[in-house]
C-alpha distance (Angstrom), angle and dihedral (degrees) to the residues before:
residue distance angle dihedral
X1 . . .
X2 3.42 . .
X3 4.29 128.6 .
X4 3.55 135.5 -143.2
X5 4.06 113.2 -177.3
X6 3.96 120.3 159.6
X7 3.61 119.9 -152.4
X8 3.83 121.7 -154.5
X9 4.15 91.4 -43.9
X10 3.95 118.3 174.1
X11 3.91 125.0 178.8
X12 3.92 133.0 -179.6
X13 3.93 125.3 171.4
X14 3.92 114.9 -110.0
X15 3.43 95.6 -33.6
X16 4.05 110.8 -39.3
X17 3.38 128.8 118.0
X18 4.04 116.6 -49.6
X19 3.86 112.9 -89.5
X20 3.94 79.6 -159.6
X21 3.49 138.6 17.9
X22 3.81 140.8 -174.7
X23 3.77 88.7 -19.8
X24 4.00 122.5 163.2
X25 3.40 142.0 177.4
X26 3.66 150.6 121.8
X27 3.95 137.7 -117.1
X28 3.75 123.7 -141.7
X29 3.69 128.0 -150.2
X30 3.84 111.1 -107.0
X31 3.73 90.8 16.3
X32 4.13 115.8 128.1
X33 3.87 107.9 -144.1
X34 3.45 126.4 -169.6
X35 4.07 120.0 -152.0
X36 4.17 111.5 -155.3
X37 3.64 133.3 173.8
X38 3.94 147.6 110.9
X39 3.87 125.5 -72.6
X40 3.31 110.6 -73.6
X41 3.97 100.2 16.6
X42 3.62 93.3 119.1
X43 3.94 110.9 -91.9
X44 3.32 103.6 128.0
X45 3.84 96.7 43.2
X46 4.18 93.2 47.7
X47 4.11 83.1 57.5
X48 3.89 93.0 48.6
X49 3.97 82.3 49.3
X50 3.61 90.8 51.3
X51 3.76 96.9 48.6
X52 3.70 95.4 44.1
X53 3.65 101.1 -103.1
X54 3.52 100.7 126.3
X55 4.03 128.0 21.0
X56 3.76 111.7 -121.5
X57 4.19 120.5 -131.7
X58 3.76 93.0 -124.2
X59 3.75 142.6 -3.0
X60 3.95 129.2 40.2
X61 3.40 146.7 -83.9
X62 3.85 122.7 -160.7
X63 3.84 134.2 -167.5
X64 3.53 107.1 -165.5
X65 4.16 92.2 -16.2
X66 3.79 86.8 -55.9
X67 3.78 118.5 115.7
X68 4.01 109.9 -112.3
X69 4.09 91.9 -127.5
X70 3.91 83.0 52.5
X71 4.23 86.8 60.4
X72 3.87 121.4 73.3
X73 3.80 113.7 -131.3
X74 3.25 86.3 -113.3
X75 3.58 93.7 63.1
X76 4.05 91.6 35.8
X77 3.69 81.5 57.3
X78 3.84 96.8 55.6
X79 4.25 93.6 56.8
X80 4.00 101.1 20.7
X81 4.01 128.6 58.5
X82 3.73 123.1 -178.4
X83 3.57 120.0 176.8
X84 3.97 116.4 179.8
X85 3.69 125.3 -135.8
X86 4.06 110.6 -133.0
C-alpha cells in the first residue's frame, strides 16, 4: 500500500508570504481525510505539493519513503491521483 508522509514542508509564491509553513503529517492507507479551509488558505497548493506539481522551498515529501522529485510522473501517476475541481 502506498505512503504519503510530509516532513516540515513550507511554500510561498515568488516571494510573498508562505501559503504553508513547517507543516507535517502523514497519510494512511484506507484512511478518509478531509481538507477544509478559506479561499486562499492554501488547499489547493498543499495537494499540488503532494502530487508533485510544484517543488516546495523547504521540507519533504515522501511516497513510500522516497522523495517525490526522486519519482517520475509516470510513476507518481501509478500510486497518486489528483483531479482539480474548476
Amino acid at each position: 500500500m502506498t505512503s504519503l508522509a510530509v516532513e516540515d514542508l513550507s511554500f510561498a509564491y515568488s516571494g510573498d508570504e508562505p501559503v504553508i509553513e513547517s507543516l507535517s503529517l502523514e497519510f494512511y492507507p484506507g484512511e478518509l481525510l478531509v481538507l477544509l479551509g478559506g479561499n486562499g488558505a492554501g488547499k489547493t497548493t498543499l495537494l499540488q505539493l503532494l502530487a508533485g506539481q510544484l517543488k516546495s522551498e523547504h521540507g519533504r515529501i515522501l511516497l513510500d519513503n522516497r522523495a517525490i522529485p526522486s519519482w517520475s510522473r509516470n510513476e507518481i501517476a501509478k500510486r497518486l491521483t489528483l483531479m482539480p475541481q474548476f
